[in-house]
Structures are given as C-alpha cells and as structure tokens.
N, CA, C and O atoms as a GROMACS GRO file, in nm:
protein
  292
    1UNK      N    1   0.081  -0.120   0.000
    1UNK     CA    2   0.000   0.000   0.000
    1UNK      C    3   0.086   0.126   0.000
    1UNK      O    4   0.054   0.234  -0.051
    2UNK      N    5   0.197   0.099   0.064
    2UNK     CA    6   0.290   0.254   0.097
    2UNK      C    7   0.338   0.277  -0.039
    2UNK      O    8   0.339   0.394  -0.077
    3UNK      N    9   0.382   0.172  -0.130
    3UNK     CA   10   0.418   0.214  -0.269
    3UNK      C   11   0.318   0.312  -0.342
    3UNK      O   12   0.340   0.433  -0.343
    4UNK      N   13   0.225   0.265  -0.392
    4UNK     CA   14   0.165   0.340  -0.406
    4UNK      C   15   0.139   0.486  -0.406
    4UNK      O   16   0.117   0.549  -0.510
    5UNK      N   17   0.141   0.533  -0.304
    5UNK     CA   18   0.131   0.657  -0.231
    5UNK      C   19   0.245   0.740  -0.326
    5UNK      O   20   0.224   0.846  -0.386
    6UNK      N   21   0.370   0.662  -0.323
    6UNK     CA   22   0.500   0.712  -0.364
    6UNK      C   23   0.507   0.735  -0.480
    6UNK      O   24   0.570   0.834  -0.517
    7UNK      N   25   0.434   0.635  -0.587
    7UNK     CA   26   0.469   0.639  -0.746
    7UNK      C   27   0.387   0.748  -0.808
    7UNK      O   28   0.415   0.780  -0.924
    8UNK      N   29   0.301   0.802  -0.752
    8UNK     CA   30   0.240   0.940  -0.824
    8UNK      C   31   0.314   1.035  -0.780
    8UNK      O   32   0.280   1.131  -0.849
    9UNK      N   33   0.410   1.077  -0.694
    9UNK     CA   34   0.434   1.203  -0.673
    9UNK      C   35   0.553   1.234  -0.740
    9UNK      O   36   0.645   1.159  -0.774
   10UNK      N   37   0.536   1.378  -0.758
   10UNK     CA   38   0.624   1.462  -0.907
   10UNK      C   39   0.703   1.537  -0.787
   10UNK      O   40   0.653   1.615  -0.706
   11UNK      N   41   0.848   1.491  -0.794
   11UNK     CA   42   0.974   1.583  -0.736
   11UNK      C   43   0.926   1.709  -0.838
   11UNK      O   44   0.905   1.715  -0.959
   12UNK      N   45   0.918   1.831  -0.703
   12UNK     CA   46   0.894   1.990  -0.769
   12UNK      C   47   1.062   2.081  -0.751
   12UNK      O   48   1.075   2.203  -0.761
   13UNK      N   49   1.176   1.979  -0.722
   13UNK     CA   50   1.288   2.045  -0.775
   13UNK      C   51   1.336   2.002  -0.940
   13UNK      O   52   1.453   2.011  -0.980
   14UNK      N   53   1.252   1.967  -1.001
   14UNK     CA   54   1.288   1.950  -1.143
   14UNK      C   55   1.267   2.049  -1.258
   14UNK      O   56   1.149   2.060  -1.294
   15UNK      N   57   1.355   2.121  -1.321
   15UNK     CA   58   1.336   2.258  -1.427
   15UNK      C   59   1.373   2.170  -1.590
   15UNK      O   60   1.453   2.092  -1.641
   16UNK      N   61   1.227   2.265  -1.624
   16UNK     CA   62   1.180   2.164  -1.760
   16UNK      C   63   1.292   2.250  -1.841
   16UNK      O   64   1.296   2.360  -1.785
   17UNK      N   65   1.356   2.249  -1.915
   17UNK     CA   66   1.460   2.257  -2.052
   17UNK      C   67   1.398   2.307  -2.172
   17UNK      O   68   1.468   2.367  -2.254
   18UNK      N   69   1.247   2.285  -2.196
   18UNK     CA   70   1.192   2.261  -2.332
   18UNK      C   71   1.130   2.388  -2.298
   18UNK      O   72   1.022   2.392  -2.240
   19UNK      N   73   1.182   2.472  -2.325
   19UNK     CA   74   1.084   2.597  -2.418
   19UNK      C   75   1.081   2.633  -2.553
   19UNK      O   76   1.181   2.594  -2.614
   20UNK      N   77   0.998   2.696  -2.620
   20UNK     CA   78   0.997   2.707  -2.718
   20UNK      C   79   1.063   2.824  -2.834
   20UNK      O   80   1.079   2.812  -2.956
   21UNK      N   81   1.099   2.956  -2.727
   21UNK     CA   82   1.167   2.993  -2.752
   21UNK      C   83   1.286   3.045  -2.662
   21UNK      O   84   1.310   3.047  -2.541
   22UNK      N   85   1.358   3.093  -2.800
   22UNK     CA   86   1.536   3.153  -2.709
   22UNK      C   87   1.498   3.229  -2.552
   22UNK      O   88   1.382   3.266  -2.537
   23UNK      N   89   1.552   3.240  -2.489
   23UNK     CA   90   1.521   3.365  -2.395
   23UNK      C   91   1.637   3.460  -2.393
   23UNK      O   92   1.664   3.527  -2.294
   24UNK      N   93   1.715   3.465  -2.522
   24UNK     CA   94   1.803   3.575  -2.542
   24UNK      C   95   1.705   3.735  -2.534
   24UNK      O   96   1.585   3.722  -2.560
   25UNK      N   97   1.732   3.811  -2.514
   25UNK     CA   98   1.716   3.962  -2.534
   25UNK      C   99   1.616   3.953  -2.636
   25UNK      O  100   1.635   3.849  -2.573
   26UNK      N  101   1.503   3.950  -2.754
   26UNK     CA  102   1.430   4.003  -2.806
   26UNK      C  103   1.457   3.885  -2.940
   26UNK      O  104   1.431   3.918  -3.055
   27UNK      N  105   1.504   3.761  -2.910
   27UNK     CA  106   1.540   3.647  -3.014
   27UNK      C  107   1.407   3.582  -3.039
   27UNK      O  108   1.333   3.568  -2.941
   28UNK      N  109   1.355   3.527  -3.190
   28UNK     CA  110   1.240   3.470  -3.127
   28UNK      C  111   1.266   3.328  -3.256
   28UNK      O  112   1.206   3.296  -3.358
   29UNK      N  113   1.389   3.271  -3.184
   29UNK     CA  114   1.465   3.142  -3.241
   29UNK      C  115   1.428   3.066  -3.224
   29UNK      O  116   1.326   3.108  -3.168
   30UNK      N  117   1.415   2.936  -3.222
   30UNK     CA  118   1.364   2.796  -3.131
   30UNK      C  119   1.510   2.797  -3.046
   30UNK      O  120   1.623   2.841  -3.067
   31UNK      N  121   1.434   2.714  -2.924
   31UNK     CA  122   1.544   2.720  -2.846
   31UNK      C  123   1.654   2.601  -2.858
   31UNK      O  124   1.591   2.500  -2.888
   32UNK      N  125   1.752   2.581  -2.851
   32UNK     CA  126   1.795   2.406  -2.867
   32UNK      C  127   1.904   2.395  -2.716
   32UNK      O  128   1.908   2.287  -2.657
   33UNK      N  129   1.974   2.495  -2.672
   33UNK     CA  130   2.007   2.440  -2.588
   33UNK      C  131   2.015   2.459  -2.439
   33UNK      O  132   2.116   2.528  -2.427
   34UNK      N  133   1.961   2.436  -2.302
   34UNK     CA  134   1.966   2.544  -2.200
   34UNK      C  135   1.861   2.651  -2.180
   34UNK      O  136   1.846   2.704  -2.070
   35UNK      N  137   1.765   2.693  -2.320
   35UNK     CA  138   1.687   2.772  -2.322
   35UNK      C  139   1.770   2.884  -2.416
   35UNK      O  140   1.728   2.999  -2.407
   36UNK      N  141   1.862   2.864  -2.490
   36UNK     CA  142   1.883   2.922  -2.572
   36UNK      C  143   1.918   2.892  -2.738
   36UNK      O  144   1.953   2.777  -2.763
   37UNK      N  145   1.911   2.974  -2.834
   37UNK     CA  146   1.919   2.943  -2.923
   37UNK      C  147   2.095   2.916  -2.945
   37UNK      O  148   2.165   2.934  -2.845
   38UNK      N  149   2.165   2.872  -3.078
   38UNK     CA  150   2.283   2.886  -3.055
   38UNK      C  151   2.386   2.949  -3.058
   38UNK      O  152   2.491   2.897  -3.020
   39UNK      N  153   2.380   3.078  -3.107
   39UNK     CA  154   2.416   3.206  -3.114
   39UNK      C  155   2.393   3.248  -2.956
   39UNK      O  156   2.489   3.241  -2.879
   40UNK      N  157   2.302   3.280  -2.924
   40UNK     CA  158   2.279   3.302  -2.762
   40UNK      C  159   2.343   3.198  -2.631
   40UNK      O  160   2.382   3.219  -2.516
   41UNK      N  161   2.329   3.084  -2.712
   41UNK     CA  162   2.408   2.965  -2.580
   41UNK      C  163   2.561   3.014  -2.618
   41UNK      O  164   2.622   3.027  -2.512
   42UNK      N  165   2.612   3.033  -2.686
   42UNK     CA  166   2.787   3.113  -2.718
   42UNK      C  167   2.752   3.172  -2.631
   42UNK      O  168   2.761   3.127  -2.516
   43UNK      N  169   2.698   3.295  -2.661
   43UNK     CA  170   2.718   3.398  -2.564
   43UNK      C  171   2.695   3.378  -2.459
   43UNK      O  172   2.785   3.429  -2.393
   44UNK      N  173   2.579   3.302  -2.358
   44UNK     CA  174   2.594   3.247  -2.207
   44UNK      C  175   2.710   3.242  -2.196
   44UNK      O  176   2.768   3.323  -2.123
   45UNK      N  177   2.792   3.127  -2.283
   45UNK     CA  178   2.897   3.063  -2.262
   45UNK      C  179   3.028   3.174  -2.192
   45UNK      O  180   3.081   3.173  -2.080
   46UNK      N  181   3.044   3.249  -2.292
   46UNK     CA  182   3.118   3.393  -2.306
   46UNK      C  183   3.115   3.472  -2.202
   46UNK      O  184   3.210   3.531  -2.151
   47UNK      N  185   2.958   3.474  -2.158
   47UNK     CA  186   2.915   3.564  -2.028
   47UNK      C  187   2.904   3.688  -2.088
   47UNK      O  188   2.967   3.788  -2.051
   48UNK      N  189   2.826   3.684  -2.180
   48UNK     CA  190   2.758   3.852  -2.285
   48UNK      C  191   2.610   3.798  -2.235
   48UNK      O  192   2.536   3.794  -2.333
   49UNK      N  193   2.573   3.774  -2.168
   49UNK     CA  194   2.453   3.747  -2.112
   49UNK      C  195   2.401   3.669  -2.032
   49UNK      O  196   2.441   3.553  -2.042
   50UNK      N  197   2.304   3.696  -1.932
   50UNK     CA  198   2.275   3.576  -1.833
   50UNK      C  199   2.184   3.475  -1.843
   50UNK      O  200   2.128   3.450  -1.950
   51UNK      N  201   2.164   3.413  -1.740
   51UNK     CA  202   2.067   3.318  -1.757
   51UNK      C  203   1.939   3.296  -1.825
   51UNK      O  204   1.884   3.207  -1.891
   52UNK      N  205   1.908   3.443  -1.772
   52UNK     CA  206   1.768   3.480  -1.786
   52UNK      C  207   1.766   3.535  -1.913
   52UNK      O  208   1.651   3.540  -1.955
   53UNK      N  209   1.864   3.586  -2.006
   53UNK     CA  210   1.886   3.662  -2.138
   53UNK      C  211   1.891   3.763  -2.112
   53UNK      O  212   1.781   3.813  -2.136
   54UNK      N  213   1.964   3.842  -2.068
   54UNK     CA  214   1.941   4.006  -2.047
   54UNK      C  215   2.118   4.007  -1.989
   54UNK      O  216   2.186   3.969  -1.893
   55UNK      N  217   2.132   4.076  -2.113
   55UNK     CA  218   2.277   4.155  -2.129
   55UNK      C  219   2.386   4.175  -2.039
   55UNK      O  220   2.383   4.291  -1.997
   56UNK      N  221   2.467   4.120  -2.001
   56UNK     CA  222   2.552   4.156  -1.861
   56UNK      C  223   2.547   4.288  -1.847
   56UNK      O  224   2.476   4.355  -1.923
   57UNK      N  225   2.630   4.350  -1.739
   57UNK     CA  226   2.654   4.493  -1.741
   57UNK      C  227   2.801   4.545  -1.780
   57UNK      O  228   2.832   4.664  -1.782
   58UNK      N  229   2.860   4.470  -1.801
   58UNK     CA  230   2.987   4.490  -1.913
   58UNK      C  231   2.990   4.421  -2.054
   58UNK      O  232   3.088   4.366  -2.105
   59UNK      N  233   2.852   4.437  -2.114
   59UNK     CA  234   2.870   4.384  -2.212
   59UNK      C  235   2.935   4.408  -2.365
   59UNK      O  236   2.960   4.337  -2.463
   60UNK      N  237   2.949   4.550  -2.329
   60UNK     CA  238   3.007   4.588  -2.438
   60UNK      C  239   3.160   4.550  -2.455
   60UNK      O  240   3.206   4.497  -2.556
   61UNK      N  241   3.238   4.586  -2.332
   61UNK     CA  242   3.348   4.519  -2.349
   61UNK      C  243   3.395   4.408  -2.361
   61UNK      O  244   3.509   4.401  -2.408
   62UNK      N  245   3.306   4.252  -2.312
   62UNK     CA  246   3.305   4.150  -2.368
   62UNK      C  247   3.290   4.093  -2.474
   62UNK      O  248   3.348   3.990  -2.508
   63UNK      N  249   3.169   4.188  -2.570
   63UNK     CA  250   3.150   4.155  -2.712
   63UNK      C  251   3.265   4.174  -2.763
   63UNK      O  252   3.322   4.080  -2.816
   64UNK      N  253   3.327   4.306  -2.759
   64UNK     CA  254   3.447   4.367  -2.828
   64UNK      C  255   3.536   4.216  -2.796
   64UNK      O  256   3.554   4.173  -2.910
   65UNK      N  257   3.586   4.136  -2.719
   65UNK     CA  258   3.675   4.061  -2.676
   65UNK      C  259   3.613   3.981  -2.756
   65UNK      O  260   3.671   3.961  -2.863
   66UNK      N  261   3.467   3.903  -2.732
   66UNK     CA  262   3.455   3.830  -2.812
   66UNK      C  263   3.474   3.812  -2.973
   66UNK      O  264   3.543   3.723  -3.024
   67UNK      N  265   3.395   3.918  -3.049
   67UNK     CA  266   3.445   3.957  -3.156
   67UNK      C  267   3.541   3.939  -3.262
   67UNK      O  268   3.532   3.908  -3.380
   68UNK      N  269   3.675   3.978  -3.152
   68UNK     CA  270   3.818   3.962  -3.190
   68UNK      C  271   3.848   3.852  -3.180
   68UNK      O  272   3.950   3.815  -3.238
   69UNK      N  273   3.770   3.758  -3.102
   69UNK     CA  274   3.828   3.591  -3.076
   69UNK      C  275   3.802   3.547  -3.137
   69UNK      O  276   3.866   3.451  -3.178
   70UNK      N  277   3.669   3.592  -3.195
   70UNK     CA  278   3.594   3.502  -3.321
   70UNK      C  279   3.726   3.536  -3.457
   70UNK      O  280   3.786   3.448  -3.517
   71UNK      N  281   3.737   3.638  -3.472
   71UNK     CA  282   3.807   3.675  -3.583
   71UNK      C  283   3.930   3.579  -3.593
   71UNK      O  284   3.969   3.522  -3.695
   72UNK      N  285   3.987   3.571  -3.459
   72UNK     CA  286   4.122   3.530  -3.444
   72UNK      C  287   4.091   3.393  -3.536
   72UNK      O  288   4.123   3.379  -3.654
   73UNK      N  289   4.019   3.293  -3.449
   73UNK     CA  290   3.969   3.179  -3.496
   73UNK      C  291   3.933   3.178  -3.624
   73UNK      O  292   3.886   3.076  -3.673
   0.00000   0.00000   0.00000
C-alpha cells in the first residue's frame, strides 16, 4: 500500500529545458540548448549574457573581446 502513495508524486525540484523559444534579449529562435538558441548559448557561454537573457553589465566590453576571438579563430 505505501508504494503506491510514492509512485504518483512529481519531485517539484525539477526545471523543464523545453521551451519554445530563445530567452536571449528580443530572439524569437527555437530554443535548442539550456533555453537558448545557438548564437545566444555562445554567448551564455562567453558571459555577454545571463541566464535569464538580459545583457551583462559589461557587455560591451566582452563583445568587443569576443568579436576579436571570433576573428582570431
């Protein structure tokens, strides 16, 4: 009987992955990875933006860095 009880309940520390779109800044991409598209998951990566999609506060000088790295490459 105690099983039971146990096999319906949904752990509520679990964060669903699947949205539908980016949550970059004003992107309206499908998302593929993390909640971002892949242009936007770089930039997580990079730290030109946060979790939530909204722009660090040094972002300008990171793009500039990034930019140049891309180029380098």
């Amino acid at each position: 009987m105690a099983d039971k009880k146990f096999e319906k309940q949904i752990p509520n520390n679990v964060v669903s992955l699947e949205s539908s779109k980016c949550c970059g800044e004003g992107c309206k991409k499908k998302s593929e990875k993390a909640g971002f598209c892949a242009e936007h998951f770089d930039w997580f990566k990079a730290g030109l933006i946060t979790k939530e999609g909204m722009k660090a506060p040094d972002f300008d000088k990171k793009h500039y860095y990034y930019v140049a790295s891309k180029k380098a490459a």
